[in-house]
C-alpha positions in Angstrom: 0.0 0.0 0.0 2.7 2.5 0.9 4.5 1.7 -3.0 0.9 2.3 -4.5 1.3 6.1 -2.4 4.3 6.2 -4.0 3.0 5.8 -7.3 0.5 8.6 -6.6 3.0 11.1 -5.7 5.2 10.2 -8.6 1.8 10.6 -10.9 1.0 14.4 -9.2 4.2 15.6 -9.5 4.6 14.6 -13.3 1.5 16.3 -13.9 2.4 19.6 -12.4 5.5 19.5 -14.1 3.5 19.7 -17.3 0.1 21.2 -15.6 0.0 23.5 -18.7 -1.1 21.2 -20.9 -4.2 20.8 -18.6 -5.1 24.1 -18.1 -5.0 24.4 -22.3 -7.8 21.3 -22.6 -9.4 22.9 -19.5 -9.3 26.2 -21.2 -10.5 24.6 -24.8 -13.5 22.2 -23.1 -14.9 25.2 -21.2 -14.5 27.9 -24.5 -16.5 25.2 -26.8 -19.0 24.4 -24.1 -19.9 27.5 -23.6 -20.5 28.5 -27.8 -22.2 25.0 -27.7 -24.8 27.0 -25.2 -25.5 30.1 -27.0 -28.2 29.6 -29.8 -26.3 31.3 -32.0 -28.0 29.3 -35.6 -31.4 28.0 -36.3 -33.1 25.1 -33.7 -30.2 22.1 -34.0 -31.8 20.3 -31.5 -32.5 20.7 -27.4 -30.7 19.5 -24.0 -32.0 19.6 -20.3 -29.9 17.6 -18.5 -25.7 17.7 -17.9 -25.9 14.3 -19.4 -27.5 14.9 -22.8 -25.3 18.0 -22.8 -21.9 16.0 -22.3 -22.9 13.1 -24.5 -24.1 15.9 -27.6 -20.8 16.1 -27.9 -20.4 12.9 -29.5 -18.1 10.8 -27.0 -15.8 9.1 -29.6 -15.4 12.2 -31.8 -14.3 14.4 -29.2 -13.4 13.3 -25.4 -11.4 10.0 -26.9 -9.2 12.5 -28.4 -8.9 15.4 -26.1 -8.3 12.4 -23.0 -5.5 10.9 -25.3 -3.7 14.4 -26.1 -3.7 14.3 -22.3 -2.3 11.0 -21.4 0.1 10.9 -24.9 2.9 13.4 -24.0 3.5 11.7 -20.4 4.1 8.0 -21.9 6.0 9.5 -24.8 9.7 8.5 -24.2 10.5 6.8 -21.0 13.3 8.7 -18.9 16.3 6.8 -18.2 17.5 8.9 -15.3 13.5 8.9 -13.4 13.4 5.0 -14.0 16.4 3.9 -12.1 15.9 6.3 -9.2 12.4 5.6 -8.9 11.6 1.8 -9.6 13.5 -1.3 -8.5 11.3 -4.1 -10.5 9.8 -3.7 -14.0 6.3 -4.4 -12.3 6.6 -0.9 -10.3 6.8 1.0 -13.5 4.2 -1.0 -15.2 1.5 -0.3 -12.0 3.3 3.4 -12.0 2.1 3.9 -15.9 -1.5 2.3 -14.8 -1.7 4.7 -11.4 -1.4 7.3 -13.9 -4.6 6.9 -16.4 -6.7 6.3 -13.4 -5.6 9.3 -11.7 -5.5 11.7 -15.4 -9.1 9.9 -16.2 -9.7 11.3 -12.7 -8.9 14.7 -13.5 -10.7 14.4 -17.0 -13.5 13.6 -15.4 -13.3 16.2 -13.4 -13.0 18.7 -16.1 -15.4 17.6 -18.2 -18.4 17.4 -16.0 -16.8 20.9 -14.0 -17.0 22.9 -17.3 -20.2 21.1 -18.6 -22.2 22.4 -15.1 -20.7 25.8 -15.5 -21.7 26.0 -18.9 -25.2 24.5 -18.4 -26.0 26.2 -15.4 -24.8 29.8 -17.3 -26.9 29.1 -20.2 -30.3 28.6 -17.8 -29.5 31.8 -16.3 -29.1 33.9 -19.2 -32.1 32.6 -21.6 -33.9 29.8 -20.0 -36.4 32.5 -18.0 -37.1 34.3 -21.6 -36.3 31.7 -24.5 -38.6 28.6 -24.2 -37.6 25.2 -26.0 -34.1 26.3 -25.6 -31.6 24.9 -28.4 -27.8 24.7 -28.3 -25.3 24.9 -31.1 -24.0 21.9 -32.9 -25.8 19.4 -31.0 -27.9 16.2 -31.1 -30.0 14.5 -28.5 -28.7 10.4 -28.3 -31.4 8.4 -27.5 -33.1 6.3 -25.3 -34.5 9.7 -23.5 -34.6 8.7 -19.8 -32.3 10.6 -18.0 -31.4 7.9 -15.7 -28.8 8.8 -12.4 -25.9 11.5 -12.9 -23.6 9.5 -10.5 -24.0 6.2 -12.5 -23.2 8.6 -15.6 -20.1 10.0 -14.3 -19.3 6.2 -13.0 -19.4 4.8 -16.4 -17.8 8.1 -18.1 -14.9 7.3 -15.4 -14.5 4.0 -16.5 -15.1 3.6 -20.4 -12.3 7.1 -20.5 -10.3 4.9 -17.8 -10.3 1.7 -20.3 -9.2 4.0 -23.1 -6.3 5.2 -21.2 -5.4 1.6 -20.0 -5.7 0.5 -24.1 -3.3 3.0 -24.9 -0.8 2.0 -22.7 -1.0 -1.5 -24.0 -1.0 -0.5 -27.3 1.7 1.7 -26.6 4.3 -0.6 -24.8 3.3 -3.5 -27.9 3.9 -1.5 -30.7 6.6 1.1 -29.3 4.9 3.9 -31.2 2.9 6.9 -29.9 1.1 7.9 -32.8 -0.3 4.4 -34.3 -1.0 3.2 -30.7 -3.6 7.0 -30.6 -4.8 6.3 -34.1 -5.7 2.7 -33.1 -7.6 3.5 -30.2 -9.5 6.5 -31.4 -10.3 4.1 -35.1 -11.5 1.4 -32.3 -13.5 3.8 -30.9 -14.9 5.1 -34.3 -15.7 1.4 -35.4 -17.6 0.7 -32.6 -19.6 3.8 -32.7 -20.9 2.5 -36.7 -21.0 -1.4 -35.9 -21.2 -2.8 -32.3 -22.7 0.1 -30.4 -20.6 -1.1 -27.0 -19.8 2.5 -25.9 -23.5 3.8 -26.2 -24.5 1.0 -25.0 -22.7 1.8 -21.8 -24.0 5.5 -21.7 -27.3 5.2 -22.3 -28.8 1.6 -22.1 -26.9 -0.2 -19.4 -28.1 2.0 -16.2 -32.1 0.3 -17.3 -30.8 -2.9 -18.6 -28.2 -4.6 -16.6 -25.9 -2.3 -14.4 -24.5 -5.1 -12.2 -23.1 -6.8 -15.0 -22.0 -4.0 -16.6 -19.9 -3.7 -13.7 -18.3 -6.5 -13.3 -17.6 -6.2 -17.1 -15.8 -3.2 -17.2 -14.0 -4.1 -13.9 -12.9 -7.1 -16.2 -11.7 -5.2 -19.0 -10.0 -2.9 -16.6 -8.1 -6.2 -15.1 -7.6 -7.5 -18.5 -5.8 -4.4 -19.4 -3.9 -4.2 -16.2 -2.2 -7.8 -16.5 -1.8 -6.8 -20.3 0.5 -4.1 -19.4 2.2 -5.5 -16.4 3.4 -8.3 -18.9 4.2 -6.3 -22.0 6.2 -4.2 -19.5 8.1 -7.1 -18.1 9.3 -8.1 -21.6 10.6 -4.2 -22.3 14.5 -4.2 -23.1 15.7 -1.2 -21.3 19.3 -1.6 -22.2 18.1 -1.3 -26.1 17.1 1.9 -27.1 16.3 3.4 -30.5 18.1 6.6 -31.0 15.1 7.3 -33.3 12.3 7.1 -31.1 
């Protein structure tokens, strides 16, 4: 228990090194949020709860992407120098690397449901008491149309962003490549969005259908993930590097 605090402080103090580059996607979630609130064009469509609001954006299009910008510059290239004073076993650097998306999915979270109540609750102020049927900008209502429970919501945003993160990783310790590793898991993403339907499944059908299992299925996936890395981790050659990486 004291490593995994370990692991936690390591994880905080990378991220303030390079907090800048959360207060930009802070900055650019909360400056589109709040155009998305203004009717600015015609009727697009209407919103009236944070969740219909965060989900307008179109998960897979947009968070995916701005989550991995977040999570790519810290997994990047691995510093020789922070490795051997910090970890003594491959397996601490793997569970440091998996600390890390649960605690930047953490913030995330955080950001994305922080800017979507400011905006929300600012656009209810300024034209809900004189515009009826209120509209936003650029948005469309997912379906089914129960709102469901906010909690459960920002439980399964938490996790599905989380299993992203955790996909990267592995993707990024298997194919030793940044870039292609993103592209994969934002084209996974994509597919599912036009074939399977798992993701929006999650958001908006598993709360009515079957939340226990849903549960225990992410928690699998998340496990899954986590013994994926550990291993692929274990079999890194740290005493190989390419000066082109």
């Amino acid at each position: 228990m004291k490593m995994y605090y370990k692991y936690c402080a390591y994880c905080l103090q990378d991220i303030r090194l390079k907090r800048m580059l959360f207060w930009i996607v802070a900055i650019f979630i909360i400056v589109l949020q709040l155009i998305a609130v203004f009717p600015l064009t015609s009727v697009v469509t209407t919103w009236h709860t944070l969740k219909v609001f965060i989900l307008a954006s179109r998960y897979e299009n947009y968070y995916t992407l701005l989550f991995l910008i977040l999570l790519a510059p810290f997994s990047s290239k691995d510093n020789d120098w922070l490795l051997l004073r910090r970890y003594r076993h491959r397996q601490q650097f793997a569970s440091y690397k998996i600390c890390f998306v649960f605690i930047v999915t953490a913030f995330f979270t955080a950001i994305v449901f922080g800017s979507s109540m400011l905006s929300t609750s600012l656009a209810k102020w300024l034209f809900f008491p004189y515009i009826t049927n209120y509209s936003a900008l650029l948005l469309y209502v997912p379906e089914p149309k129960e709102n469901g429970s906010l909690l459960y919501f920002i439980y399964m945003f938490y996790c599905v962003t989380a299993i992203c993160g955790l996909l990267y990783i592995a993707l990024q310790q298997l194919l030793k490549n940044n870039i292609i590793s993103l592209i994969l898991v934002i084209t996974l993403f994509m597919v599912d969005k036009i074939t399977i339907h798992i993701v929006p499944i999650f958001f908006y059908k598993s709360e009515f259908t079957s939340p226990i299992s849903t549960f225990f299925i992410l928690v699998a996936a998340m496990i899954l993930l986590i013994n994926a890395i550990h291993y692929l981790v274990n079999k890194l050659d740290f005493y190989v590097r390419d000066d082109d990486s």
